[in-house]
N, C-alpha and C positions, 0 to 999 in steps of 0.2 A: 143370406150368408151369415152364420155363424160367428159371433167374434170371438177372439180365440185369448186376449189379455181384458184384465179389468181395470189394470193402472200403467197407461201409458202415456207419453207423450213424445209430442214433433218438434221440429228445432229448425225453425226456415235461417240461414246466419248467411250474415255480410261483414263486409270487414268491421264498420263500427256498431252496428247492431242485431242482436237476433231476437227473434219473435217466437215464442213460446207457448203451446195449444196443451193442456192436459187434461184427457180424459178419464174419469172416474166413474167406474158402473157402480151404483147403490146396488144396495139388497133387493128394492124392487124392479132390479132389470135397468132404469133411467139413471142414461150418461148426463155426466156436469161436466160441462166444457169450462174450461178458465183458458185466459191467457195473458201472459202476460210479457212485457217487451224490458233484454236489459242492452245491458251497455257490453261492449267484450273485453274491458276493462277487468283485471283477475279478481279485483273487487268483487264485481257486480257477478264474473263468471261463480264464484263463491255462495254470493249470497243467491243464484241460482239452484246453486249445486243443495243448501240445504232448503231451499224451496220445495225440490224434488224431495228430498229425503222425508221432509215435513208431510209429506202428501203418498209418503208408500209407493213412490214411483217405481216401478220395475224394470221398465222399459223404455228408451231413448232412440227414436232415429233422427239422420239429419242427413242433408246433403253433402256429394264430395266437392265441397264448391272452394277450387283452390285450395288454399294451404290457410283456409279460415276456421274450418273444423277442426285443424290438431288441436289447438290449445283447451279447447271445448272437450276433447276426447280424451286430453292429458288427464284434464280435473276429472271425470266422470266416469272416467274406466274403474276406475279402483273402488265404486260405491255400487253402482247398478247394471244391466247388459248395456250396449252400448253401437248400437248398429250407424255404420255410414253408408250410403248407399247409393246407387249411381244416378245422375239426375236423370240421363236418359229415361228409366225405367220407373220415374214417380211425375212424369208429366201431368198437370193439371189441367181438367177441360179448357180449353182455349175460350177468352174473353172474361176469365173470372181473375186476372192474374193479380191478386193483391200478397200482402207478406200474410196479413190473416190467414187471407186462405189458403196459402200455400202450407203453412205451418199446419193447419186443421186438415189438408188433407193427407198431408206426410201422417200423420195421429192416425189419423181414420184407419190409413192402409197397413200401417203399423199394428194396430188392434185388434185386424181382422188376418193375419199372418200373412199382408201378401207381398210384403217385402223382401228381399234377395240382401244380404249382407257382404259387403266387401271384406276381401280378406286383408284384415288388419295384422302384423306381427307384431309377436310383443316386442317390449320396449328395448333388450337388448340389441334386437332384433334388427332394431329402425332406427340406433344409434351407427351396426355396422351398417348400413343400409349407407345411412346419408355420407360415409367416410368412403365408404367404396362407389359411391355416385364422385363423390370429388375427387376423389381420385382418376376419375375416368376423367371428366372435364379438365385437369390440369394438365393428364397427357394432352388432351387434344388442343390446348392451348403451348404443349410443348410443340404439336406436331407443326401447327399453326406459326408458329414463330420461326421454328426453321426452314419452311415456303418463306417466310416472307427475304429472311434472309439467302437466302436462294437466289429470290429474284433483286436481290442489291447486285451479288454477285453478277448476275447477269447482267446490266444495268451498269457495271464497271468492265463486263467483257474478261470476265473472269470465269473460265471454263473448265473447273478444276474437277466440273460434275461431269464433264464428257468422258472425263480420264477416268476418274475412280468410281468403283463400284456404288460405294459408300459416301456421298461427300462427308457426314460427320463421325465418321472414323477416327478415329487416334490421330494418322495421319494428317486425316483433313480438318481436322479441330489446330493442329498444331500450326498445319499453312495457313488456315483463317486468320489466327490469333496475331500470327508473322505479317498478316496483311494488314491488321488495326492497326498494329506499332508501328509500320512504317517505313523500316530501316533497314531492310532486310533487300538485296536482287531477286529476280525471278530462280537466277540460278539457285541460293542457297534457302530460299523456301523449299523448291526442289528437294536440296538434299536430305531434307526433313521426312522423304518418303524411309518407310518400313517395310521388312521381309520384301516380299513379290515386289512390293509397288516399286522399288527402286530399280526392276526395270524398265518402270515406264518415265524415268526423270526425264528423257527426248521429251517426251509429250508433254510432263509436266511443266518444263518451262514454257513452251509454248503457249499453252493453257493459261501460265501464271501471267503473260504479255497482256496488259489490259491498260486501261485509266481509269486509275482509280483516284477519285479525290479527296480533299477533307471530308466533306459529306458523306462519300461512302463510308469513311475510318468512323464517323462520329455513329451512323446508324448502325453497322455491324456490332460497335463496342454499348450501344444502347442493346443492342436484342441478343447478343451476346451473354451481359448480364444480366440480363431479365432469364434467358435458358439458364442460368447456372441458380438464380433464386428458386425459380419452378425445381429444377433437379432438388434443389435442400427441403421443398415445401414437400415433394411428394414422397422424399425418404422419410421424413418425419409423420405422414398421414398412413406411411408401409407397418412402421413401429407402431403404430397405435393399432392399423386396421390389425396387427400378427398377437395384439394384448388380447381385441377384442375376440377374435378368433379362438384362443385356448379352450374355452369352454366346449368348444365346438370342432377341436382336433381331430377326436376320432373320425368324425362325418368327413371335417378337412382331406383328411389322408385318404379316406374312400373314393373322395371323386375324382382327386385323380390317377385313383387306376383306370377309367377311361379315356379308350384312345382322344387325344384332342382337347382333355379338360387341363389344363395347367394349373399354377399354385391362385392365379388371377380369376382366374375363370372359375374355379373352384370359389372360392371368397366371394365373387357374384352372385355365383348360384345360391349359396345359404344367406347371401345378405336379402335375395328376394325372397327364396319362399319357405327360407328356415328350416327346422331338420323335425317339425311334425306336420307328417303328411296327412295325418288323419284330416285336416280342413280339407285337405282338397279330395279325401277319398278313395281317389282313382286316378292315375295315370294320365286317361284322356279327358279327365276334366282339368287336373293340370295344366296339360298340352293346350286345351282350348280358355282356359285364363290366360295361359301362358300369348295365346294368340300363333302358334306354331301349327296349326293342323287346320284341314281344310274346313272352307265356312259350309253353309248349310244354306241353300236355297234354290225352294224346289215349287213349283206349281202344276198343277194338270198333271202330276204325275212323269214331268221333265225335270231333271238338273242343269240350271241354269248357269249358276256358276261356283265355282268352289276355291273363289278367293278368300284368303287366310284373311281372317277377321281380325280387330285391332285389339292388342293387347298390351302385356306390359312389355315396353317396347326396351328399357336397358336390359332385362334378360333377353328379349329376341335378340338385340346385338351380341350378347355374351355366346349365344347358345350358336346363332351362325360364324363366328370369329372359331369356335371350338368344332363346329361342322367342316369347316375349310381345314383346319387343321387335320380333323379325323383325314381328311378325303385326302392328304400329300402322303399317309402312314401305308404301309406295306403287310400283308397278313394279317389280317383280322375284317372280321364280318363287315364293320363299318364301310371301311374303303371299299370295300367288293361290293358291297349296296349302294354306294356313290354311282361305281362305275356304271354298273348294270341300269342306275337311274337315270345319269348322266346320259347315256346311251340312246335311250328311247326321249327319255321328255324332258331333257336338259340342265344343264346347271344348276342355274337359280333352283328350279323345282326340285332336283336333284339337293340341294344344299339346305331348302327348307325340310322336307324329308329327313334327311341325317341328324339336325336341329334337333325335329321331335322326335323321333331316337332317341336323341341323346339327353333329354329331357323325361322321358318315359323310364330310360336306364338309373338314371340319376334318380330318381321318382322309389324306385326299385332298392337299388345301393342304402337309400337314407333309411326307407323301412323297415331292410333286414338286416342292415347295419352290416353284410357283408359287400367285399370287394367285387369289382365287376369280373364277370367270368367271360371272355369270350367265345361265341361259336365257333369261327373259326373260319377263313375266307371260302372254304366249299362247302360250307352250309347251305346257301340256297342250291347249291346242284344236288344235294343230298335230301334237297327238301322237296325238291322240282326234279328227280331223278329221271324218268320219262321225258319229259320237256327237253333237260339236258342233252338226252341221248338224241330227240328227235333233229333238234337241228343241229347237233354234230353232225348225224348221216345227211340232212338238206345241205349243210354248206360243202360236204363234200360231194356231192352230186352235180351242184352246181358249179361245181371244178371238172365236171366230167370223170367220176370216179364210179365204178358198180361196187356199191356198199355191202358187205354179209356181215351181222356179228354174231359171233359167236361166245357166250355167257365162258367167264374164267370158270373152273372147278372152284368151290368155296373150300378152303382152308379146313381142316382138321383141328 
């Protein structure tokens, strides 16, 4: 096998040290191996960094081991290329496992091109990334805290969730709140109901009839104020993610012309795979980083099975959150490709489906920088017009019906 760079090297890293292989082909064809081991101290990352520069390095891989490569990638992006790559796919023969040679063979593989590079975005990129990652965990830390208060509720025999749709509704934030103070009857919590709910105040007192004690007043008014700090933290991470976003408006307003993507789910999508799609090519190579399209495995000329491989799994949430959505909307391709999926081979499969859809559309949208066009909900009968027809006349047959059709006159 041909080697394909002359000056490259591997980068085995752990949290406090990484091990360093760099190979150099002379003029007469013969590689000099060096290596050398630093500290990951920005120091020592430094005095790495002009190591390499010292030696005409070109080329850099390393593994994606945790979150120990950024810093290593921070420093060295900006001087040489800079490949991270999956450890799955740089396994070293078994029994040879030391950091030397772990390092010298990431080099080797590297030298000879046979490495796959992960896709890294740039750095604006991986700023909104990690804002709109936390933002998702502070909801679910909001959603989390209102279960738990839920089940105080419960737990004092407070049933105010049977009655209302909503427990934390305007309403039911207002009776909660009536419930920490204290001082309040069941009756005039009650009257605290709004629009409609006020005729369910029968119920509402009922519901309010409980025992509640200081314990309960104390836990509620603790998770109480922890939900209204998370509400202040994740307005303030909205404001930033809507700064970081500008650059990136036009794309912004694009994806949500499609059915299902909202202002959230939009801000997702461009935090993971950013608005140039030339890395990924092609649509179904997205789809399949993305981890949204079926996997691939086959022997003796069977397909065995075609479970969806692991990918990156906060856009899989974003992209099914935004599938569900597509699939409650009325008139348009989407929903009618739900149905039709839903039909034969179910939900779930039906929901991953519309996903990569929605991900191939999106994929679309960013490249040609126009808004989504929809087909239009009898497109597939227009696609499948035969088929169409065929089992309109089987199901009325099967009703006991003698089918003739006869073709309209076409229009002038």
């Amino acid at each position: 096998m041909q080697p394909i760079l002359k000056r490259c090297c591997g980068l085995d890293i752990h949290k406090s040290i990484i091990v360093a292989c760099l190979l150099i082909e002379g003029l007469d064809g013969k590689v000099t191996e060096t290596k050398k081991s630093f500290s990951t101290m920005t120091e020592d990352l430094l005095k790495m960094k002009l190591w390499l520069l010292d030696n005409d390095c070109s080329h850099v891989a390393m593994e994606s081991t945790s979150t120990y490569w950024k810093p290593v990638f921070n420093i060295l992006e900006d001087s040489m290329i800079v490949m991270v790559v999956n450890a799955r796919l740089i396994k070293n023969v078994p029994g040879r496992k030391t950091d030397l040679n772990d390092s010298q063979w990431i080099a080797t593989l590297l030298r000879h091109g046979l490495l796959r590079n992960s896709f890294i975005p740039p750095r604006d990129i991986r700023d909104l990334r990690d804002l709109v990652r936390y933002r998702t965990k502070l909801i679910q830390n909001v959603t989390a805290e209102k279960n738990r208060l839920q089940k105080i509720l419960e737990d004092a025999n407070i049933k105010i969730s049977s009655v209302l749709s909503k427990t934390f509704s305007i309403s039911g934030t207002d009776m909660i709140q009536a419930l920490i103070k204290g001082d309040s009857s069941p009756e005039e919590i009650a009257d605290m109901a709004r629009r409609r709910l006020r005729s369910k105040i029968p119920d509402l007192i009922k519901a309010l009839r409980g025992h509640v004690t200081d314990h309960h007043r104390f836990m509620m008014a603790e998770i109480f104020d922890h939900l209204n700090y998370l509400g202040e933290r994740i307005a303030d991470l909205e404001r930033r993610i809507d700064e970081k976003l500008e650059p990136y408006r036009e794309v912004y307003e694009l994806l949500m012309t499609i059915p299902g993507v909202n202002k959230h789910c939009a801000a997702s999508i461009i935090a993971e795979i950013g608005d140039d799609m030339s890395v990924f090519q092609t649509p179904q190579r997205l789809a399949s980083w993305a981890g949204v399209c079926p996997g691939n495995k086959e022997s003796a000329g069977k397909r065995m099975s075609g479970k969806t491989r692991k990918g990156d799994c906060w856009l899989r949430v974003t992209l099914t959150e935004a599938a569900w959505a597509a699939s409650k909307t009325k008139g348009n391709y989407l929903s009618e490709k739900y149905r039709r999926l839903a039909h034969r081979r179910g939900q779930k499969r039906a929901i991953t489906a519309i996903a990569h859809k929605i991900l191939c559309i999106a994929f679309h949208v960013i490249q040609n920088g126009e808004p989504y066009k929809d087909l239009g909900p009898d497109y597939l009968e227009r696609l499948h017009k035969e088929n169409s027809k065929k089992n309109a006349v089987n199901r009325l047959k099967a009703l006991g019906f003698e089918v003739s059709l006869t073709p309209l006159p076409v229009a002038t």
